[in-house]
C-alpha positions in Angstrom: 52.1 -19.7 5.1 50.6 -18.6 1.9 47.7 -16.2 2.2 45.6 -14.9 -1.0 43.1 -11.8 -0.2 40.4 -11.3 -2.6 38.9 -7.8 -2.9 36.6 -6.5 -5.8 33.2 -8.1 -5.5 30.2 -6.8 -5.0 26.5 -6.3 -6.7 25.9 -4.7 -10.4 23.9 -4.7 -13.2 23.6 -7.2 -15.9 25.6 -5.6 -18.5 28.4 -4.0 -15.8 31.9 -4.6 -15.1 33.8 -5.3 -12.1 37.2 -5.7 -11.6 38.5 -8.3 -9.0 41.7 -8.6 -7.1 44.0 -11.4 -5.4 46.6 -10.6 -3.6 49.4 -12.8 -2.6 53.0 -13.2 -0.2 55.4 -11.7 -1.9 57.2 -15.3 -1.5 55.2 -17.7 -3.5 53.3 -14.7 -6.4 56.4 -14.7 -8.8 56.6 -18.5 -8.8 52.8 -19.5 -8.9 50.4 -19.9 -12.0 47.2 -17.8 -10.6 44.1 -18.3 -11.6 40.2 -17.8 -10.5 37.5 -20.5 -9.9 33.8 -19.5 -9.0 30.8 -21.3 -7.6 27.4 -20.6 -7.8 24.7 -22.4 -5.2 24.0 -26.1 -5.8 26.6 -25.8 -8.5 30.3 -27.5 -8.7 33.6 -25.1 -8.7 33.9 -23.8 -12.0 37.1 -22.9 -13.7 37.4 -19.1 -15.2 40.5 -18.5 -15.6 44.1 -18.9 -15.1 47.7 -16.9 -16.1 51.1 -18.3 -15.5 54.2 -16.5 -14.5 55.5 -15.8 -17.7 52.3 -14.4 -18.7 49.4 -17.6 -20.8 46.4 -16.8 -20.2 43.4 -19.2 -20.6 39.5 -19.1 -19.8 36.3 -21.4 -19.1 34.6 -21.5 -22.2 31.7 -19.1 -20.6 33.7 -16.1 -19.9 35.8 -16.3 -23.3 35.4 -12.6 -24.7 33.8 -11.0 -21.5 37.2 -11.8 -18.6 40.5 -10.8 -18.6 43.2 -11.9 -16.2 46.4 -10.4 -15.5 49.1 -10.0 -13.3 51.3 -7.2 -11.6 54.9 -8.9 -10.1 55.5 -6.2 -8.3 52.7 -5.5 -6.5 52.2 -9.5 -6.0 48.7 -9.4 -7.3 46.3 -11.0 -9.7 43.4 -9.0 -11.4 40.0 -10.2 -12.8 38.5 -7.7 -15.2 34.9 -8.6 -15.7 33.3 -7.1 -18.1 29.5 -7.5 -20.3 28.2 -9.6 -16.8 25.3 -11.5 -16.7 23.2 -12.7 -14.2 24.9 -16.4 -14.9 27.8 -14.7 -13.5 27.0 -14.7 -10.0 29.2 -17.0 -8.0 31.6 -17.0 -5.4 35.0 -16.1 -6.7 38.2 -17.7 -5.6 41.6 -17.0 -6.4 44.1 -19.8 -6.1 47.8 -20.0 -6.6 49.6 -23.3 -8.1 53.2 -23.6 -7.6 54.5 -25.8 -10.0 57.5 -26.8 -8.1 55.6 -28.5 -4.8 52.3 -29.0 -7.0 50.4 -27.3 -4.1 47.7 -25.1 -4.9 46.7 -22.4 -2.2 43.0 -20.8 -2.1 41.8 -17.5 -0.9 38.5 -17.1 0.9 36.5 -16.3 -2.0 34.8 -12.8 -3.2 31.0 -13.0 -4.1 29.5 -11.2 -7.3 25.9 -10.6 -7.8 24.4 -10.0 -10.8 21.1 -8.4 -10.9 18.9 -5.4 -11.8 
């Protein structure tokens, strides 16, 4: 069974950074694209951002500049830097893993980020 643990969440200042993490079994992270969804109350899922296995990156149009993903094979984990973070921001934060070869996509539990002074 695939399991994806977030970590990294957490209240900060408009303005902070914070740096989230996702990690997966060992048996599914070299093969999967990984990426990060959020959503905020009342709102739909929103995509953030994604990276595949050999390394494209690509980001929702509202964290273009501020978000950084990346990847570390041998530790089987996915990073979120977050960085310049507004209040807009605040969401629940879900890391999911797509495996292109069974088109199944697993999700974690979700990490939630607060943004506010």
């Amino acid at each position: 069974q695939v399991q994806l643990v977030e970590s990294g969440g957490g209240l900060v200042q408009p303005g902070g950074s914070l740096r989230l993490s996702c990690a997966a079994s060992k048996s599914v992270f070299s093969d999967s694209r990984m990426g990060w969804h959020r959503q905020a109350p009342g709102k739909q899922r929103e995509f953030v951002a994604m990276i595949t296995s050999d390394g494209y990156t690509d980001y929702g149009d509202s964290v273009k500049g501020r978000f950084t993903i990346s990847r570390d094979n041998a530790k089987n984990t996915a990073y979120l830097q977050m960085d310049s973070l507004k209040p807009e921001d605040t969401a629940v934060y879900f890391c999911n893993a797509y495996r292109p070869a069974s088109r199944v996509t697993n999700w974690g539990q979700g990490t939630q980020v607060t943004v506010s002074s």
